[in-house]
N, C-alpha and C positions, 0 to 999 in steps of 0.2 A: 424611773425614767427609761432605763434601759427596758423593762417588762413592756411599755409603752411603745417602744422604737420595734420590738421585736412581732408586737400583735398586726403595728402598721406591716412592717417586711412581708407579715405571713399572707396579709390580704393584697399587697402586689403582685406577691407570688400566684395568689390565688385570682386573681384579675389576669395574671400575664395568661394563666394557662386557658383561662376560658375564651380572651382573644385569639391565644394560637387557633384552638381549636375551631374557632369562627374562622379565621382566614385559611387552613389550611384541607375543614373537612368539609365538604360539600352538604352531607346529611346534617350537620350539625346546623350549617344557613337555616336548613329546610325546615329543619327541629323547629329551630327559632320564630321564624315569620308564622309558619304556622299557629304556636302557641301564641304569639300576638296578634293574631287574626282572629284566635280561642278568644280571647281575653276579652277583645273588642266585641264580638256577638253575643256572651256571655252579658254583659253591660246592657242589651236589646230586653231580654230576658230576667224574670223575676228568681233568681237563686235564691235558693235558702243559703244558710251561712256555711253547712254540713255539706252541699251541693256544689260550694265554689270551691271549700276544701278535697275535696275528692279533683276536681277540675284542676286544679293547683298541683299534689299530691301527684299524678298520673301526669302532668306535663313536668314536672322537675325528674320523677325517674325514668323518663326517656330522654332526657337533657344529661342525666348524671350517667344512666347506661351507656351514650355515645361518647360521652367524656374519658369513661373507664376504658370504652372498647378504643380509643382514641392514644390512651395513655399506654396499655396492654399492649397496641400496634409498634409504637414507638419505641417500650423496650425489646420487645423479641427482635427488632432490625437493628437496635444497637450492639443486643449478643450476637447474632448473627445473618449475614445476609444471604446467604446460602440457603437453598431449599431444604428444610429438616420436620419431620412426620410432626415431633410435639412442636416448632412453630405453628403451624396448620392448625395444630388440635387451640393452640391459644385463641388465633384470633379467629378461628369457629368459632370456639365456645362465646368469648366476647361479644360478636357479632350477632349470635343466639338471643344474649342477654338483651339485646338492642330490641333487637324483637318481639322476644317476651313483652317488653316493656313499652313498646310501640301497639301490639295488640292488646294491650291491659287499655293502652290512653283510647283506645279506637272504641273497646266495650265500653269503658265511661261516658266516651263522649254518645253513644249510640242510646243510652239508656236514657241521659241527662238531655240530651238534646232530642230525642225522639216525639215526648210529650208536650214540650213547647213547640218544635215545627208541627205537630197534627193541630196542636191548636192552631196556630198561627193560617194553617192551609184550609181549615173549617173558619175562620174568618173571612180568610180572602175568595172561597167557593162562597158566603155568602152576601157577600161584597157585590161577587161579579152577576150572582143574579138579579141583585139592585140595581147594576148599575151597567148600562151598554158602554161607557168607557172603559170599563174594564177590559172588557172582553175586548173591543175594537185594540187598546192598546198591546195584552197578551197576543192577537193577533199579529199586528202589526212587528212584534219581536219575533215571533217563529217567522213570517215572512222573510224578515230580512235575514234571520239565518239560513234559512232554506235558500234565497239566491246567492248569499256569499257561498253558502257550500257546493251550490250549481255550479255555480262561476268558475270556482276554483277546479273542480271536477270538467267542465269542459275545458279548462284550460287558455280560455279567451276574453280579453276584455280584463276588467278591475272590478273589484268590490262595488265600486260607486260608479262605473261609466262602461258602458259596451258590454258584452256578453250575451249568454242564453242563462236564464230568461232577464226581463227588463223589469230593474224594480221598481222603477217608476209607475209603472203598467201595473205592477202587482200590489202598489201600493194605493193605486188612484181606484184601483176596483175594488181592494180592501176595505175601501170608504165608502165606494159607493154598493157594495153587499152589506154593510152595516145598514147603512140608509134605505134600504131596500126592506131591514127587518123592524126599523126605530120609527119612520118616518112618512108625512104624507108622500099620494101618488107626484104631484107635482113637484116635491123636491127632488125624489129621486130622478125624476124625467131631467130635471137640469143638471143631477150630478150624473148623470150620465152621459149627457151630452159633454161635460167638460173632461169626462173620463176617456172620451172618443177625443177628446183633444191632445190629451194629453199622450196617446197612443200616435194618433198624426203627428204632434210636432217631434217624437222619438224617434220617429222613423225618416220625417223629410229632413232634421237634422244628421241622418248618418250615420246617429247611434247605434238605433240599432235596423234588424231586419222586420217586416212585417211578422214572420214567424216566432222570431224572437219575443215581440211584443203580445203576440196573442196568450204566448206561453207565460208569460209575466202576469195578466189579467186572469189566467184560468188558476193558475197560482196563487194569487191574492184573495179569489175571491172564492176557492175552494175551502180553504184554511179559514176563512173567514167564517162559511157556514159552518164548518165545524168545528169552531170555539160556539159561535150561538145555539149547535144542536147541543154540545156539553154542555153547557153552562144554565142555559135557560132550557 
């Protein structure tokens, strides 16, 4: 019974410490979410059994390094707090070991994950040249990072209302440079006419400027043609 009470103590103990270390080390969060960000893509992917061992393996000793270099930290400020040449040399070397062990999980994951995302990116290059959704939608994602990061860069306006350029504008032409490549003369002629609308109503609302909006349209519809020259 006592044998029993004593195995329980040792794994509070051993619970207590992996909490401290969670509440108290910054790297050790980052350790963490990460490897279950690991775990979770891992699950995407066909691993061998050897594959998730190594994956496993290379995430627990960058968990147990940070723990060490965590525990290391805490005795040398207990002997002393005072600046002294072999505290230095401790928690270098510790810090080292983090390291090591952090570029050991980074080669694993680089090998392990290398040849599933090629595969995965020669799927979706063959995807997109089946498919003009693809591409329209690829597009339509750099688009909208391209005006957040305009926006923010001029300094004016919100992600989603006012600024240089107008995503609405870049988005409405986005569609209709798709349509341009996908589709008959006569639909393009009416997305286009509602594209010029959608630039008119941008502007007699206030939003934005005329210049603004032209800049939004040559933006959309640039990035557009070239996802369609890559892709197809």
């Amino acid at each position: 019974m006592k044998k029993t009470r004593s195995i329980i103590e040792s794994f509070n103990y051993a619970i207590s410490g992996i909490i401290y270390a969670l509440k108290t080390q910054r790297n050790m969060r980052i350790h963490i979410i990460t490897a279950v960000l690991i775990l979770i893509a891992s699950s995407f992917f066909s691993f061998s059994s050897v594959e998730l061992l190594l994956i496993l393996f290379a995430i627990a000793l960058v968990i147990i390094a940070e723990m060490v270099n965590t525990a290391i930290e805490s005795v040398v400020d207990l002997v002393t707090e005072k600046y002294h040449s072999l505290a230095k040399v401790a928690k270098n070397v510790a810090a080292g070991a983090v390291m090591i062990a952090a570029i050991n999980a980074i080669g694993v994951g680089y090998i392990l994950f290398y040849k599933k995302f090629d595969n995965l990116t020669k799927v979706f290059l063959i995807k997109a040249r089946n498919s003009h959704e693809y591409i329209l939608f690829v597009s339509i994602i750099l688009i909208a990072f391209s005006v957040i990061v305009l926006k923010t860069k001029s300094g004016y306006g919100s992600p989603f209302s006012g600024g240089f350029p107008s995503g609405h504008s870049a988005i409405a032409f986005a569609i209709l440079t798709a349509l341009f490549f996908t589709s008959s003369s006569t639909t393009f002629i009416l997305a286009f006419l509602l594209a010029i609308l959608v630039l008119e109503a941008r502007v007699e609302a206030g939003v934005h400027t005329v210049a603004e909006v032209i800049a939004g349209a040559a933006l959309g519809a640039a990035i557009t043609c070239l996802m369609f020259w890559i892709f197809t």
